[in-house]
SEBAGU-577032 format. One record per residue (C-alpha): x, z, y; chain; residue in one letter. Coordinates in Angstrom, 1 decimal. Each point is the difference from the previous one (the first is absolute). Example, Ala and Ser with C-alpha at 12.3 -4.5 7.8 and 13.67 -1.06 7.14 Angstrom:
- east up north chaine residu
- 12.3 7.8 -4.5 A a
- 1.4 -0.7 3.4 A s
//
This chain:
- east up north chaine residu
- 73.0 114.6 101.7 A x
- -1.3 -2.2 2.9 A x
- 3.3 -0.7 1.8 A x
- -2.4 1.1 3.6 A x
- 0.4 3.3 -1.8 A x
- 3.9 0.4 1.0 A x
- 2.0 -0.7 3.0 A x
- 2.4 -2.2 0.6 A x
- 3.5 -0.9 1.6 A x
- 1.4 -3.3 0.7 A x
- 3.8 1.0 0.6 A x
- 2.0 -3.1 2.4 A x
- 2.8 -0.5 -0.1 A x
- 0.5 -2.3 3.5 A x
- 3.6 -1.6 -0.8 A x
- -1.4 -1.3 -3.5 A x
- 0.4 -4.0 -0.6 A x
- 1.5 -0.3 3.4 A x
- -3.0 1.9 1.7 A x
- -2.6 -2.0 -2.0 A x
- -1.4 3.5 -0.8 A x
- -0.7 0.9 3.3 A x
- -2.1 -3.5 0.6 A x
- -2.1 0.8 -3.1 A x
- -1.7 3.6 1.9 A x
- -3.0 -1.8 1.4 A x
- -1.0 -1.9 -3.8 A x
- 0.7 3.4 -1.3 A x
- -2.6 1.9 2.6 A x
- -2.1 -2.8 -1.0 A x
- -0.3 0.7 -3.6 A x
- 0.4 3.6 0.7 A x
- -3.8 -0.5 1.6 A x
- -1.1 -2.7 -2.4 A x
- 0.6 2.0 -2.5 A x
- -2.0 3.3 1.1 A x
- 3.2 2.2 -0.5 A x
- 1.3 3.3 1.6 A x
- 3.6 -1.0 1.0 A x
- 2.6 0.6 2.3 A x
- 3.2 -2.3 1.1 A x
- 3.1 1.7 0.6 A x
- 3.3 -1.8 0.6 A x
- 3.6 1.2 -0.5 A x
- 2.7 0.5 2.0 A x
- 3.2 0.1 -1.7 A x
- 1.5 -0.2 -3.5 A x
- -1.6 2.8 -2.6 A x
- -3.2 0.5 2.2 A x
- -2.3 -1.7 -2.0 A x
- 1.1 2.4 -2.6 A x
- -1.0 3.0 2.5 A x
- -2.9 -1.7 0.7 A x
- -1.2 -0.4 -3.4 A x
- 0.7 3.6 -1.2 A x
- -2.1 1.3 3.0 A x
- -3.2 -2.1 -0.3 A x
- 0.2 1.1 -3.5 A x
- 0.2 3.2 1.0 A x
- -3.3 -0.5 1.8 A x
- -1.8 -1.5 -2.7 A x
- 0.4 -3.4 0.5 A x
- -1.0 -1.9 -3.3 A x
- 1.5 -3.0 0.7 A x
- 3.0 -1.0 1.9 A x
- 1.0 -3.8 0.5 A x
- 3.5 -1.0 1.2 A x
- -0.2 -2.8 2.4 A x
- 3.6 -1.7 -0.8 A x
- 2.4 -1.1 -2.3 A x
- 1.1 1.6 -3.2 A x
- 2.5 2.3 2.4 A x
- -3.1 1.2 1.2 A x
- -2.2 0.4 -3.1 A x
- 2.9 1.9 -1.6 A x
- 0.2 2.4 3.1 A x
- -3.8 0.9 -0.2 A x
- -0.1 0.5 -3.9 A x
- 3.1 2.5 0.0 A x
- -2.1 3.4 0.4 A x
- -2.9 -1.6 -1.8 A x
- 1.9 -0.3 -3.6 A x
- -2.4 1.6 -2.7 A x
- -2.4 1.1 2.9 A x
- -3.6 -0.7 -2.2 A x
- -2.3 0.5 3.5 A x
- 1.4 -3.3 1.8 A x
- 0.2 -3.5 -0.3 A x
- 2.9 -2.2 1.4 A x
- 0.1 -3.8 0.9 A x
- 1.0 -2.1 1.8 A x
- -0.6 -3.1 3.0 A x
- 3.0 -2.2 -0.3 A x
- 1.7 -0.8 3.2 A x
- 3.7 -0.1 -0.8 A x
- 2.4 -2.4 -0.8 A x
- 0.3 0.0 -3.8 A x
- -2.9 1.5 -1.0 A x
- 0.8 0.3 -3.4 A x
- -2.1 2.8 -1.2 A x
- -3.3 -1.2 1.3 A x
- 0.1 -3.0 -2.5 A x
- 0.1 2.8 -3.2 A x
- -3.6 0.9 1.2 A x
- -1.3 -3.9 0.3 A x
- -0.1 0.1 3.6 A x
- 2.0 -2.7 2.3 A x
- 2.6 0.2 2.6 A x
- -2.5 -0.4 2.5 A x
- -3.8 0.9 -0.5 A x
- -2.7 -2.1 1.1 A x
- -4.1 0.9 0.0 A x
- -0.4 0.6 -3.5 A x
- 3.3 1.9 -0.6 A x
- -1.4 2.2 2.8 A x
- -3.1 -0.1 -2.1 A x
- 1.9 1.0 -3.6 A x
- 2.3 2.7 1.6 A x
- -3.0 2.2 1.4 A x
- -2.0 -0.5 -3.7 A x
- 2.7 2.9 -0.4 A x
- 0.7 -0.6 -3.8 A x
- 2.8 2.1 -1.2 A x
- 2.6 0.0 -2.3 A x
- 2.7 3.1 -1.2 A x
- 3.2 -1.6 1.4 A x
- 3.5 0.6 -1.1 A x
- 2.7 1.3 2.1 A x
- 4.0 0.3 -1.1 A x
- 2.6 2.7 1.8 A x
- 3.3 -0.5 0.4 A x
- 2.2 3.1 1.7 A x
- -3.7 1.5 0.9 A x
- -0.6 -3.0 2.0 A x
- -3.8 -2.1 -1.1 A x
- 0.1 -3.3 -0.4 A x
- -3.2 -2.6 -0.9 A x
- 1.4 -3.6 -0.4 A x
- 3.6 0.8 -1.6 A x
- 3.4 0.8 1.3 A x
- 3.1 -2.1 -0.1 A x
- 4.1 0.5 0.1 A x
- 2.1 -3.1 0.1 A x
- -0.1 -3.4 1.9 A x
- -3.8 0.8 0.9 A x
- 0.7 3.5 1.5 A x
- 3.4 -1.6 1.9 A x
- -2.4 -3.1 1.8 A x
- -2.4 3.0 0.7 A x
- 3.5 1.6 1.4 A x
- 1.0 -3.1 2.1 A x
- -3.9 0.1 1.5 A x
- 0.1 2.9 0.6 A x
- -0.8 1.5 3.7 A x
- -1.9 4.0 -0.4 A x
- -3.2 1.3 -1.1 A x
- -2.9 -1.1 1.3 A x
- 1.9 -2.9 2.5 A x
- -1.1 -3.5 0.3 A x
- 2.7 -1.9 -2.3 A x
- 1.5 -2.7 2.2 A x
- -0.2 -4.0 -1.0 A x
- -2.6 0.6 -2.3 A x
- 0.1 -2.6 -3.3 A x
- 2.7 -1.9 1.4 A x
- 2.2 2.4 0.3 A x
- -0.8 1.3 -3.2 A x
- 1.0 -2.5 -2.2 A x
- 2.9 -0.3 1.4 A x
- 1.1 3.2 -0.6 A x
- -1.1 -0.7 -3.7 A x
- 2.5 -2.8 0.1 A x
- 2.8 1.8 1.7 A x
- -0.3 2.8 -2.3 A x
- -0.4 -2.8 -3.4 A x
- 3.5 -1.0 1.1 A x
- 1.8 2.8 1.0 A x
- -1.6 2.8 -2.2 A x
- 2.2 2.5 -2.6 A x
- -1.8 1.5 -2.6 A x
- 0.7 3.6 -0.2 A x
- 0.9 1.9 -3.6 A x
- -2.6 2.0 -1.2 A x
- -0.8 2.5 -2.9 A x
- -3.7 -0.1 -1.6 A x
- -1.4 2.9 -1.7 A x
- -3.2 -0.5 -1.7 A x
- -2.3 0.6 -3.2 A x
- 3.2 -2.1 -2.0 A x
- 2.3 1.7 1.5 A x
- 3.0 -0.7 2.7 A x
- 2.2 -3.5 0.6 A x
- 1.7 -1.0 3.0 A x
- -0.7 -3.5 1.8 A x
- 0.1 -2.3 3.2 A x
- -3.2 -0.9 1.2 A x
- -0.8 -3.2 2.1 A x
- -3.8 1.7 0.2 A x
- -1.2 3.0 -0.7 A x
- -4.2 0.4 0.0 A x
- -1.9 2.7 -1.1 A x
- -3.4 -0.5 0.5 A x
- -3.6 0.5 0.1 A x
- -1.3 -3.0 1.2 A x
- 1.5 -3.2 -0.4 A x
- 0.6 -1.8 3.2 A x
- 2.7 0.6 3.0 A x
- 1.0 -1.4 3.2 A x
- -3.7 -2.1 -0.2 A x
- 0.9 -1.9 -2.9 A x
- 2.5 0.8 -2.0 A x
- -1.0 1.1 -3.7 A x
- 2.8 2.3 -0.9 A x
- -2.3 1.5 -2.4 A x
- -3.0 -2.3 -0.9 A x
- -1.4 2.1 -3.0 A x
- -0.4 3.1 1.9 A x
- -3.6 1.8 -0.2 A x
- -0.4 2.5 2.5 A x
- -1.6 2.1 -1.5 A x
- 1.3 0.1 -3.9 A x
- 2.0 3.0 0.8 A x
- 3.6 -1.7 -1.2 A x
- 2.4 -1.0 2.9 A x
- 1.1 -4.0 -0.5 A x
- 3.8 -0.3 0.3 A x
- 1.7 -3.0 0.6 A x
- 3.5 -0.2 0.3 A x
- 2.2 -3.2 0.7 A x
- 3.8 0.2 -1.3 A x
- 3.2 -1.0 2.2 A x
- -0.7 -3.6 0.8 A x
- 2.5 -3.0 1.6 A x
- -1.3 -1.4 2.9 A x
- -1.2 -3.4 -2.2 A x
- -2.0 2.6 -2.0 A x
- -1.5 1.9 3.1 A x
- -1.4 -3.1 1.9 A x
- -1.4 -0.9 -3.7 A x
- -1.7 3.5 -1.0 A x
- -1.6 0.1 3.3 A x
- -1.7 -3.2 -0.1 A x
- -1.9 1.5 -3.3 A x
- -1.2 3.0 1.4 A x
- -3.2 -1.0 2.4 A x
- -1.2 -1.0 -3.4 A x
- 1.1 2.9 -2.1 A x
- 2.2 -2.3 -2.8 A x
- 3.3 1.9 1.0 A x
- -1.3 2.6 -2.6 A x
- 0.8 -2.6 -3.1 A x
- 3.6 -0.4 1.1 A x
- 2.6 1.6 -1.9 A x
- 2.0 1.8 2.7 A x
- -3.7 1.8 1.0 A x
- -0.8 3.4 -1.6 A x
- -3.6 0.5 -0.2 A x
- -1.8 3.1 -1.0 A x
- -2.2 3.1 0.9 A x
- 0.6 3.6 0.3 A x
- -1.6 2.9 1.3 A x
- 3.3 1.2 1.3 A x
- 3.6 -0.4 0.4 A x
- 3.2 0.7 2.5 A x
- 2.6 -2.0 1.3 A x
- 3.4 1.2 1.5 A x
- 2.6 -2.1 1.8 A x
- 3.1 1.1 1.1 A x
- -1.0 0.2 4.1 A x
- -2.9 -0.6 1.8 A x
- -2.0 -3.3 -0.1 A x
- -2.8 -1.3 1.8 A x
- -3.5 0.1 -1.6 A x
- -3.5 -1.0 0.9 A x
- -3.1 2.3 -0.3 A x
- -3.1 -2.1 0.6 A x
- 2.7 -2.0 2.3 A x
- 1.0 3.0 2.0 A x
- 3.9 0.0 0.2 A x
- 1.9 3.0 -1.6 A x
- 3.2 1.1 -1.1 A x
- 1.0 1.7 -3.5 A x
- 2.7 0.4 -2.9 A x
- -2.2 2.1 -2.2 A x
- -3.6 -1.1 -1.4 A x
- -2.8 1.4 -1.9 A x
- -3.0 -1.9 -0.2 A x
- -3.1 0.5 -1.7 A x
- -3.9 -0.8 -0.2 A x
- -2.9 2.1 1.0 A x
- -3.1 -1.6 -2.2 A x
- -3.4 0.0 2.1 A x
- 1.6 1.2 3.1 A x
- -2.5 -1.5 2.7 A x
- -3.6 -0.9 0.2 A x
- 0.0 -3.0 1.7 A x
- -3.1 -2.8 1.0 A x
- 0.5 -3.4 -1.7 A x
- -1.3 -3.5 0.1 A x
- -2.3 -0.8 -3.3 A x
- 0.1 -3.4 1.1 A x
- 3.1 -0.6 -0.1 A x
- 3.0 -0.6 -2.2 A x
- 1.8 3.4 -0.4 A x
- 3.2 1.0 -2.0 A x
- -1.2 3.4 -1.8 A x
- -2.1 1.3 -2.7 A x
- -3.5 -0.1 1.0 A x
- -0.8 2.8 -2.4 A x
- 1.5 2.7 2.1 A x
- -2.4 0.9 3.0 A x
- 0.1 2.5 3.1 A x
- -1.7 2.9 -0.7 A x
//
């Protein structure tokens, strides 16, 4: 079907990247035009609205719907679209990390041709994962990632003060002062107890804009990637860390490694955790993958991290 043929919605998120979304409207009207499609721009207003907004254009028949954001924002719009055959999702990066965008061999930041690629509209059946009912696309993390999303931490949908800066100093506040939590694993071989340093489980394989926590993750395979780092001296931290932009921590002997299509975690209180890097509390998890969850447009030009056998219907 000629992609004229449906109507679209390009959902902004104005706070995104610092405001960067907002300053990308007028390119975005541009290609709108260019492009010969039937489109409206809405913006949100508050924290869960792009979720409102997504269910509701769906409800009018919208066949595609674009967040305009980060991967916050992306996993708001996809959350009433799960195993919804009649739309497709994507996405124009404009966040901070912008992790999930890479999965689809798109950059941070498009330029002429990525505008180009994105409205060829090529689709692929995406995975999703759920842990406690709640979506996630890139992955979800407990451990010192989840506590330097903590320490960042300001409230849905608000500008995060100090930008990068600040950032990495929290990630080396928390490498210094951090205490891994016991935990019990339940999976397909069965139950131990632990202490984590990390705790990934994933879809895709890159966090916080370059971290590969999880670097042979295929988004679309319909296995979750687990990676899970054991109790670590601070020596060992600083060391560990230094092989994970690469994805080498993976041959070290305090990393388990594997896949799963589910498992569940219990701690003894609540702990933070990250959900597309959304900040929230638990004790109790039960995670688990939902194969072919979301059609959503690709780049065929670029390099992608999923089975290219697998496409949107």
């Amino acid at each position: 079907m000629d992609i004229n043929d449906k109507k679209w919605v390009f959902i902004v998120n104005p706070a995104a990247g610092g405001g960067y979304a907002k300053t990308l409207v007028p390119a975005l009207n541009t290609m709108i035009t260019k492009h010969g499609i039937n489109a409206e721009v809405v913006f949100t207003q508050r924290s869960g609205h792009a979720s409102e907004l997504s269910e509701l254009y769906h409800q009018k028949g919208f066949g595609y719907i674009i967040a305009v954001g980060g991967d916050g924002t992306l996993n708001e719009v996809s959350r009433p679209l799960i195993n919804k055959r009649d739309v497709t999702i994507g996405i124009i990066p404009a966040g901070t990390g912008n992790d999930f965008i890479q999965i689809l061999g798109f950059p941070g930041r498009f330029t002429d041709s990525d505008w180009d690629a994105f409205f060829r509209c090529d689709t692929i059946a995406m995975d999703a994962g759920s842990v406690n009912g709640m979506i996630f696309l890139n992955g979800m993390g407990l451990g010192f990632d989840a506590q330097v999303a903590a320490e960042n931490y300001t409230a849905p949908g608000q500008v995060k003060k100090g930008g990068k800066y600040k950032y990495i100093w929290h990630i080396v506040k928390t490498l210094l002062f951090f205490s891994e939590k016991r935990m019990k694993v339940l999976d397909s071989e069965g139950s131990h107890e632990t202490d984590c340093f990390i705790n990934t489980i994933s879809i895709g394989r890159r966090f916080a804009g370059g971290f590969f926590l999880t670097p042979k993750a295929l988004a679309n395979d319909g296995l979750l990637d687990v990676c899970m780092i054991k109790r670590l001296s601070l020596f060992e931290r600083f060391g560990i860390l230094l092989k994970v932009p690469e994805g080498k921590h993976i041959d070290d002997k305090r990393v388990n490694y594997y896949q799963t299509t589910r498992l569940r975690l219990e701690f003894p209180e609540e702990v933070p955790f990250h959900v597309d890097g959304e900040l929230n509390f638990a004790s109790k998890f039960d995670v688990s993958i939902i194969p072919g969850a979301l059609n959503t447009i690709y780049n065929p030009n670029g390099k992608h991290f999923f089975r290219t056998d697998r496409k949107g219907v």
